[in-house]
C-alpha positions in Angstrom: 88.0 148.0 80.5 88.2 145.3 83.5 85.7 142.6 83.1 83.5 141.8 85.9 81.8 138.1 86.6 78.0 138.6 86.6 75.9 137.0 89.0 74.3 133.6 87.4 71.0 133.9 86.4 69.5 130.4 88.0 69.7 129.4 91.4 71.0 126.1 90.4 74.0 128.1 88.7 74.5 129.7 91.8 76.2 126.4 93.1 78.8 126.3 90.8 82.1 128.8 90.5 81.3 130.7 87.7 83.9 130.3 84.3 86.4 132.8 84.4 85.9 135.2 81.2 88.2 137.0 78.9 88.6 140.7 80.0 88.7 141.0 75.6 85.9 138.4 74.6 86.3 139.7 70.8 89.2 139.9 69.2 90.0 140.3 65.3 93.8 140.5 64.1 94.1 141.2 60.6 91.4 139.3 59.1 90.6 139.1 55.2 87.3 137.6 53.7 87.5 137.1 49.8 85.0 136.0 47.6 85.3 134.5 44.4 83.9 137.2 41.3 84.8 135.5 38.0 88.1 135.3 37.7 88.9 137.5 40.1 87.7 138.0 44.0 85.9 140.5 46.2 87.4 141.1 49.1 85.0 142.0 51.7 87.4 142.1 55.0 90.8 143.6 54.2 93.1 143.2 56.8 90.6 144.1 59.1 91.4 144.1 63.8 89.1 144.9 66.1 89.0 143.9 69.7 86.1 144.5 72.1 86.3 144.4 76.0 83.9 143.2 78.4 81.4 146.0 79.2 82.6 147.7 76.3 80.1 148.7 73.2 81.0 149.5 69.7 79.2 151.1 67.2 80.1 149.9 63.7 79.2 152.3 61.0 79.5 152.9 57.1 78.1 152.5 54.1 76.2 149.5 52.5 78.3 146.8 50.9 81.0 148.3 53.0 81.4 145.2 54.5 79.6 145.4 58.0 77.6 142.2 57.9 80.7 140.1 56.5 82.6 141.3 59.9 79.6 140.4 61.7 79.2 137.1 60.2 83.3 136.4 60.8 82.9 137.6 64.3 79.9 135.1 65.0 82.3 132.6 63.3 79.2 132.0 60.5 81.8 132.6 58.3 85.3 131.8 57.9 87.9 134.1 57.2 90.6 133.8 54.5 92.9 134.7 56.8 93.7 136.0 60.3 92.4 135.3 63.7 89.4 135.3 65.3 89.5 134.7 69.4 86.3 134.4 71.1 86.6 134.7 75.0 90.0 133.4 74.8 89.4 130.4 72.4 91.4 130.6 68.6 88.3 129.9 66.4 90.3 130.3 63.5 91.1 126.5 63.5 88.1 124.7 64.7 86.0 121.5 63.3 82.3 122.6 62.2 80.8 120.8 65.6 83.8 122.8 67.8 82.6 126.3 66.2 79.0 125.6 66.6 79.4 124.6 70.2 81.6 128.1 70.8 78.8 129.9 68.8 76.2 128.4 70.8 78.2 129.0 74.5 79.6 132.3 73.8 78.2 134.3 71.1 74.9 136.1 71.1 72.9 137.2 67.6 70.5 140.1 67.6 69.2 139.8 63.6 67.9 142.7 62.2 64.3 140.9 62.1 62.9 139.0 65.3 61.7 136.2 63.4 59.8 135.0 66.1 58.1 131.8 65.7 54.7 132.7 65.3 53.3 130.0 67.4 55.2 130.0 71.3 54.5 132.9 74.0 57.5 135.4 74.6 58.4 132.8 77.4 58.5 130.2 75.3 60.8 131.5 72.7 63.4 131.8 75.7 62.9 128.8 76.9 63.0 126.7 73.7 66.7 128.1 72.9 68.2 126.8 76.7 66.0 123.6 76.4 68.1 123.4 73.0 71.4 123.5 75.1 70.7 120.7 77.0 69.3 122.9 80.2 66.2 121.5 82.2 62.9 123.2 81.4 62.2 124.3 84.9 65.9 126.1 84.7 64.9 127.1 81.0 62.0 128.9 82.6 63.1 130.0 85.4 66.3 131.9 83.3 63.7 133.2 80.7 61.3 134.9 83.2 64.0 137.0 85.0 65.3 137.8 81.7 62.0 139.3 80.3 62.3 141.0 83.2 65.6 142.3 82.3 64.0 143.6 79.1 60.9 144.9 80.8 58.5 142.4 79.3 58.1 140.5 82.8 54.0 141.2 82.3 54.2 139.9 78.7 55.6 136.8 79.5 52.2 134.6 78.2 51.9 137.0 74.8 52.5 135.5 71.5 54.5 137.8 68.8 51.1 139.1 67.0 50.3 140.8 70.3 53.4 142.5 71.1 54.3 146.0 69.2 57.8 145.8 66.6 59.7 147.6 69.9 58.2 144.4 72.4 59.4 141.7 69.9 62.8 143.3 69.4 63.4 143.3 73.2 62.2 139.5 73.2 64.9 139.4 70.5 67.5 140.7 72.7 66.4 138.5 75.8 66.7 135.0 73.7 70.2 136.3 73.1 71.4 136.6 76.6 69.6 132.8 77.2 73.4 131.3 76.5 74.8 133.6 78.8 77.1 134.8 76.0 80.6 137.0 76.2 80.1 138.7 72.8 76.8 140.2 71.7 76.6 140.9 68.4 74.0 143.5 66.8 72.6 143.8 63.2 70.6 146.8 62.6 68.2 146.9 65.8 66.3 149.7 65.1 65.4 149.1 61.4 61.9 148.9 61.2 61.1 150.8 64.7 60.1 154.6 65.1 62.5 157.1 67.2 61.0 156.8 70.3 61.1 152.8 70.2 64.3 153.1 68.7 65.8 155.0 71.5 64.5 152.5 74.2 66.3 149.7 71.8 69.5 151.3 71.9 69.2 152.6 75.7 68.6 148.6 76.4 71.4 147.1 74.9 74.0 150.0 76.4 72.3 148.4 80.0 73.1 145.1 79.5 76.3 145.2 77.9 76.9 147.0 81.2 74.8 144.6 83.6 75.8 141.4 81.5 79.6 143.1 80.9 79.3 141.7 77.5 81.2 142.9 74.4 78.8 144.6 72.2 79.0 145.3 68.5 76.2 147.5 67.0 76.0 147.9 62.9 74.0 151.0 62.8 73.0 153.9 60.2 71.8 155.7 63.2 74.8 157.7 63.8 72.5 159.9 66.4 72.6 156.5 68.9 76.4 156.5 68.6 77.1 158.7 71.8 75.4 155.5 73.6 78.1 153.3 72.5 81.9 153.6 74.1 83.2 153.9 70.6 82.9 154.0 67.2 84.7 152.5 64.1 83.6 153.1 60.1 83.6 150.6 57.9 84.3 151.5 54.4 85.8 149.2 51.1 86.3 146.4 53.5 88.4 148.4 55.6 88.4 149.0 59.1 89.2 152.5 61.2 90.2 152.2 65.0 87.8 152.7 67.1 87.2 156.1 68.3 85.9 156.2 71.5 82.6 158.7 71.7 83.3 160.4 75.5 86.2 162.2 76.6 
């Protein structure tokens, strides 16, 4: 899938040329993750590739303690592997310093967690803008970048609400919008629709296939909803720490 350069988000952005980004901002070649287990080891990757294009959004399925969250984790670079590569828009993360991974985490990588955890006391707004103020970006531009993206997520008139007065569907999409704050290339997605009934859980799902679209991120989604999987572009089952290709889910 051919990547296309989105828009900036700020006018200020607007001045400069915009990075160019890796048509395959997730890639995985044969990565293994062991844990130590007495005397022996666990291993929760096993020779495990995966690479997601730009626009592209993958459903990752499978049992629990298949080994799901430990790819998630290595693909966030929360974790390092035993072995193998990880490239994230282009850049070997495989061989970073702590600092040099946290910077790339923070630049390209976007984290939807199962659970919000919204801080309790700041406005939807304000738990936008306090993650760019984080990176160093001017509160005006913070602001300015959070309010279109509420927008984005259809929260533009919920903009002054704090967490106990938005529903478990509002705060997931506020979820969603701090992610897309660092103007990632990789979104990565734990279990959105955990704790939401069907019909929010549909508007969830319908959401992030948009903006992996709009955003022309690379998307993956752990779900057990395997009803949502015709929204993704393709779909890959996790099982004993093993990987399957991805299958794509339209003809």
């Amino acid at each position: 899938m051919t990547s296309t350069t989105r828009s900036p988000l700020s006018p200020a952005a607007e001045q400069t040329p915009a990075p160019t980004r890796s048509s395959t901002p997730l890639s995985l070649d044969h990565v293994t993750l062991e844990y130590p287990d007495g005397e022996g080891t666990i291993k929760a990757m096993d020779d495990v590739s995966l690479r997601v294009s730009a626009g592209q959004m993958v459903a990752l399925v499978g049992p629990s303690g298949s080994g799901k969250s430990s790819l998630l984790a290595v693909a966030a670079t929360l974790v390092r592997p035993t072995s193998g590569t990880v490239i994230i828009d282009g850049q070997n993360a495989t061989g970073l310093k702590d600092r040099e991974l946290t910077t790339l985490r923070r630049d390209k990588v976007g984290i939807i967690f199962q659970q919000p955890n919204l801080l309790a006391s700041l406005t939807a707004l304000e738990q936008l803008v306090i993650s760019d103020h984080l990176r160093g970006k001017s509160l005006k531009t913070a602001r300015s970048k959070a309010a279109e993206l509420l927008d984005v997520v259809g929260l533009a008139s919920s903009a002054n609400k704090r967490p106990h007065q938005l529903s478990g569907g509002q705060r997931q999409r506020v979820n969603i919008a701090r992610a897309l704050m660092g103007d990632p290339t990789v979104l990565l997605v734990d279990e959105p629709t955990a704790a939401l009934d069907h019909e929010r859980s549909t508007a969830i799902v319908r959401l992030l296939r948009r903006v992996t679209d709009e955003f022309q991120v690379a998307t993956v989604m752990v779900t057990h909803d395997t009803e949502f999987v015709p929204l993704t572009d393709a779909v890959a089952t996790m099982r004993d720490g093993r990987l399957s290709a991805p299958v794509p889910t339209h003809s």
